[in-house]
C-alpha positions as CSV (number, residue, x, y, z in Angstrom):
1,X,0.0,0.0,0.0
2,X,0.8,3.7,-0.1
3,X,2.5,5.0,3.1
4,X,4.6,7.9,3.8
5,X,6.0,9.4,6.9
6,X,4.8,12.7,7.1
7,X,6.9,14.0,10.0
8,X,10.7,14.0,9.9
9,X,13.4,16.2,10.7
10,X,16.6,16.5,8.7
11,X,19.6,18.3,9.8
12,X,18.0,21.6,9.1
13,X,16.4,21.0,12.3
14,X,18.6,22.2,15.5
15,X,17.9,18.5,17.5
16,X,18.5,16.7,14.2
17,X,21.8,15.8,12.8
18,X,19.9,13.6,9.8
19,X,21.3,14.1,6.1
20,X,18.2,14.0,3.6
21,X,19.6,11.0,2.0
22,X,19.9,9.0,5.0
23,X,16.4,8.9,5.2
24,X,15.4,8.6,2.0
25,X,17.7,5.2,2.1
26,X,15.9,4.2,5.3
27,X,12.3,5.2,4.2
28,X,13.1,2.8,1.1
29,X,14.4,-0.1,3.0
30,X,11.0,0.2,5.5
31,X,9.0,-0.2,2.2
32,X,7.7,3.4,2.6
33,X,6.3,5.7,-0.6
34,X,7.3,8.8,0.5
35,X,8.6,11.1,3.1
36,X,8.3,14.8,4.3
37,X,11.0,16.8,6.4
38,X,9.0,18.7,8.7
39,X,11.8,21.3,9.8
40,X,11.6,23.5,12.8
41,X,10.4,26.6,13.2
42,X,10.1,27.6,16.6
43,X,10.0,31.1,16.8
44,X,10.8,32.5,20.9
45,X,11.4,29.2,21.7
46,X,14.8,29.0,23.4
47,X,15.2,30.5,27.4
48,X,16.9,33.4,26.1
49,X,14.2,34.0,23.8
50,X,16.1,33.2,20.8
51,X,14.1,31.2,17.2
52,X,14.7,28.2,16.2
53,X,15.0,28.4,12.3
54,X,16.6,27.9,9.3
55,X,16.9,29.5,6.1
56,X,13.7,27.9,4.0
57,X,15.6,28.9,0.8
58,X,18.8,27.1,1.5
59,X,16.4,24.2,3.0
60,X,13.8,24.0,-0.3
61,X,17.0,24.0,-2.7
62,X,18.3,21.0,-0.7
63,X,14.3,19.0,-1.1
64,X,14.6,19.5,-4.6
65,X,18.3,18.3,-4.9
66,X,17.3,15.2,-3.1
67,X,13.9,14.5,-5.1
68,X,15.4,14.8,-8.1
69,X,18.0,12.0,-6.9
70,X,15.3,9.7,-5.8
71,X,12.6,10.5,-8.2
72,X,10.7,7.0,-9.4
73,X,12.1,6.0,-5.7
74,X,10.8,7.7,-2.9
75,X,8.8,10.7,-3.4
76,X,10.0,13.2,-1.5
77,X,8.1,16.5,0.0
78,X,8.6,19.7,1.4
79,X,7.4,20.4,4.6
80,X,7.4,22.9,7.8
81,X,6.8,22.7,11.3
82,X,5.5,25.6,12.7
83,X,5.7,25.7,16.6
84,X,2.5,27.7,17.8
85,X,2.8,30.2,20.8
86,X,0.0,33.5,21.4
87,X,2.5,35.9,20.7
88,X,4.6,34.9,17.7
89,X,1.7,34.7,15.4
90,X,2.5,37.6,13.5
91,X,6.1,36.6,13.6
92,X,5.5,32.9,11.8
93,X,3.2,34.6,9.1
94,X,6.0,36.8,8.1
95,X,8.9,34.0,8.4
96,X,7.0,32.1,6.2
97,X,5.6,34.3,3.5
98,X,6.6,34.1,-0.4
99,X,7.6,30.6,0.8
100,X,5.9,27.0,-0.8
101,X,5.5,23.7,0.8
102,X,3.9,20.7,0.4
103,X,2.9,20.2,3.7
104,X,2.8,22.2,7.0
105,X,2.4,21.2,10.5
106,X,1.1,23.5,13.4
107,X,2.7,22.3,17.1
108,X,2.5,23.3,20.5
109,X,6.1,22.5,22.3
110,X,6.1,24.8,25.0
111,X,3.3,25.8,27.4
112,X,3.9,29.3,28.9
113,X,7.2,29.4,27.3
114,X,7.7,26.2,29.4
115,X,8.9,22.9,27.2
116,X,7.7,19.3,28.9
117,X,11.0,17.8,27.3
118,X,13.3,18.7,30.1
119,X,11.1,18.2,32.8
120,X,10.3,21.2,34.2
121,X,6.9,21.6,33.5
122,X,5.9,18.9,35.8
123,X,7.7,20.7,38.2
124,X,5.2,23.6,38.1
125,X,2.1,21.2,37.5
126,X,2.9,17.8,39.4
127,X,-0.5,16.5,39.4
128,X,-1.2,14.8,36.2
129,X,-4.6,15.9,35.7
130,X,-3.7,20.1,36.0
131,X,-0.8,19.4,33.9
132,X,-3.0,18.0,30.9
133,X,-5.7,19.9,31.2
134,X,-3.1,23.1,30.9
135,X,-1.8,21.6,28.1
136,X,-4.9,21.4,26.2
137,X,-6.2,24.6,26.9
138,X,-2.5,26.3,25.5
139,X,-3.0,23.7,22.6
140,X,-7.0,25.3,21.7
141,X,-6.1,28.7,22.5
142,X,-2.9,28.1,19.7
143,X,-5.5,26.5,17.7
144,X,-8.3,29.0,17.8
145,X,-5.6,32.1,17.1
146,X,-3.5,30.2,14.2
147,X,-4.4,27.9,11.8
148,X,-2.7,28.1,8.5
149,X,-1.4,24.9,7.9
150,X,-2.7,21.2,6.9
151,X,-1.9,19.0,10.3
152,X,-2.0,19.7,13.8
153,X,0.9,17.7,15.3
154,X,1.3,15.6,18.1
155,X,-1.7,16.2,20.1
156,X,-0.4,14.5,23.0
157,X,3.1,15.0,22.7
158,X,2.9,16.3,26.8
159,X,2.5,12.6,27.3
160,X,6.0,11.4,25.9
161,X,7.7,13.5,28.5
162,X,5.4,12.7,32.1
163,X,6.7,10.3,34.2
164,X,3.0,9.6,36.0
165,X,2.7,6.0,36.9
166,X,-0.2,6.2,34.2
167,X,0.8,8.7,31.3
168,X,-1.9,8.0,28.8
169,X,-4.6,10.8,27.5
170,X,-7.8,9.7,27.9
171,X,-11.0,11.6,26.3
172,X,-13.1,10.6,28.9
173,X,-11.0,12.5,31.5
174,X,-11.0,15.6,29.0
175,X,-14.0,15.8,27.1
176,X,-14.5,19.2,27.0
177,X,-11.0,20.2,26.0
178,X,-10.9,17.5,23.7
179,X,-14.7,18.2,22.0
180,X,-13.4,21.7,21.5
181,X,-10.1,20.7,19.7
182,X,-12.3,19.1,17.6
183,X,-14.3,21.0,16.4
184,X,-11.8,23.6,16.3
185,X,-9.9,21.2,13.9
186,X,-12.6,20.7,12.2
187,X,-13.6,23.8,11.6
188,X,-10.4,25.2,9.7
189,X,-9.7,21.5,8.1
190,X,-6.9,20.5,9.9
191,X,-6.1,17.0,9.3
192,X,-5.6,14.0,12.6
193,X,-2.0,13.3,13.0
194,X,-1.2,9.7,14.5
195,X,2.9,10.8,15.9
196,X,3.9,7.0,17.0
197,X,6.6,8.9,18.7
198,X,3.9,9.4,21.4
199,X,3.4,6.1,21.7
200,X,6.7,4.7,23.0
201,X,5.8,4.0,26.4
202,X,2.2,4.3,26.5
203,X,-1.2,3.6,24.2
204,X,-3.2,6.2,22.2
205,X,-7.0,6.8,23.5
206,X,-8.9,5.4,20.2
207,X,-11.8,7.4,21.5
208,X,-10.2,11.0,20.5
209,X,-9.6,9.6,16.8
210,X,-13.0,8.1,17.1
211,X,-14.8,11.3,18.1
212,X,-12.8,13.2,15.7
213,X,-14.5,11.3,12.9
214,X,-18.0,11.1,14.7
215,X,-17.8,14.8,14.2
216,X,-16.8,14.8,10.9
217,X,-13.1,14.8,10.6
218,X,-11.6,13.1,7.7
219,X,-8.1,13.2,6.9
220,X,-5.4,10.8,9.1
221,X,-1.6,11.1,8.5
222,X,1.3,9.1,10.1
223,X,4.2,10.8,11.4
224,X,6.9,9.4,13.1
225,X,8.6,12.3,14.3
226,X,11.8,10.5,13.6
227,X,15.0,12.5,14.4
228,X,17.5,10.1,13.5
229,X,16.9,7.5,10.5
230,X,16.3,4.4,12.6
231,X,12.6,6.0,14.0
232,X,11.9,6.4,10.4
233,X,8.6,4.2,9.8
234,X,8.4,3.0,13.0
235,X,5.4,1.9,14.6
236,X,3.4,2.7,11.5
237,X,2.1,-0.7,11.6
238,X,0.1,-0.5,14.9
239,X,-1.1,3.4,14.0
240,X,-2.6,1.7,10.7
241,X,-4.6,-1.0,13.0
242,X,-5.3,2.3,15.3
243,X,-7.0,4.0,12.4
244,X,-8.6,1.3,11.0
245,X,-10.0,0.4,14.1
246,X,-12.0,3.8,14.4
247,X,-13.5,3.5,11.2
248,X,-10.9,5.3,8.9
249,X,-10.8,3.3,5.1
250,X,-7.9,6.1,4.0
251,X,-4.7,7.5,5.6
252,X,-3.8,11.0,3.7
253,X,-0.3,12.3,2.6
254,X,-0.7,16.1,1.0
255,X,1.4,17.8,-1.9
256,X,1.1,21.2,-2.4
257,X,-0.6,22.1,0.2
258,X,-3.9,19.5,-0.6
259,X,-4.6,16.2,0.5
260,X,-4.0,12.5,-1.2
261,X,-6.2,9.9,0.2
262,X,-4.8,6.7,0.0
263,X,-6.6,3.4,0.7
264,X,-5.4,1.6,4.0
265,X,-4.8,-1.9,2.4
């Protein structure tokens, strides 16, 4: 079947050291269609206050250097992630202006300028239920305020970096957050991604994805967030029986900018 990892970061990321054609050999040799660096951009995201960023001209000449090598190969797209914070909207529209991709995620990483990936979040909210619900709030308010791109990524990516004796999401202990996500998502046509780096050491609620469709939501994608080549593909076979188990015949992958629905064999 078609599949492609839609979420990747190359060396053009600053926590990647990945050449393009590293992955491209490893998305190949997992039997994989296609691939999409998803770069960073992270505007006011260091402590200092400093961006995260690269230069999208230097980064799009590379993408098209690399497709051209693996053309009837791999298909390879061009892609952004946009890291979403109140108060760098207007900075991200103008970063990204008179620039093309193929794809573009929108992600929450920090939550009042606070990153869960070090730890220190859970420092300021201990108790796992506070710490969520904060989390979902920051990602609806990010959501409601800035929308233009395809994907919001990594719903749950607080979950990868709690260390609660239980670290799954469930909807039923967030359903209003989670019913206002939704229909937020919904609403601007943002498609469901399925990050299987989440999943590591915990499961994925099926009932978010499920409500997500019961509401109308129809476009899936796979990322695997992968950050060096050996995450590349991985897990995609138990986010296909996650998908398929709430209903979903298609998985999506988009080029220029619009979705391709392909058929989940």
């Amino acid at each position: 079947m078609v599949l492609y990892d839609m979420h990747i970061h190359s060396k053009f990321s600053f926590d990647s050291s990945m050449e393009m054609e590293d992955a491209a050999e490893r998305a190949i040799a997992a039997g994989l269609s296609g691939i999409a660096f998803t770069d960073h951009l992270d505007v006011n995201y260091m402590p200092d206050g400093s961006d995260v960023y690269y230069y999208f001209g230097d980064y799009l000449k590379r993408v098209n250097e690399v497709r051209a090598q693996y053309e009837g190969r791999l298909d390879i797209l061009s892609a952004v992630e946009v890291g979403l914070q109140p108060q760098v909207l207007d900075e991200n529209i103008e970063r990204l202006k008179g620039y093309e991709f193929d794809y573009k995620i929108g992600s929450t990483h920090l939550i009042s300028r606070v990153d869960p990936y070090d730890g220190s979040y859970f420092k300021i909210e201990p108790e796992k239920h506070h710490a969520y619900k904060r989390y979902l709030r920051e990602l609806i308010k990010n959501v409601a305020l800035y929308h233009d791109y395809n994907t919001l990524g990594h719903f749950d990516y607080i979950i990868r970096y709690a260390k609660f004796d239980d670290n799954m999401m469930r909807y039923s202990d967030f359903r209003d957050e989670f019913d206002e996500l939704i229909r937020l998502m919904i609403s601007f046509g943002l498609a469901f991604e399925v990050n299987t780096r989440s999943y590591d050491k915990t499961e994925m609620d099926l009932e978010v994805l499920k409500r997500f469709k019961a509401a109308g939501g129809e476009t899936v994608v796979i990322g695997s967030d992968a950050h060096r080549y050996n995450r590349i593909g991985l897990g995609f076979e138990k986010a296909l029986e996650y998908i398929k188990a709430c209903g979903f015949r298609y998985i999506a992958h988009f080029k220029e900018g619009r979705p391709v629905y392909d058929k989940i064999g």
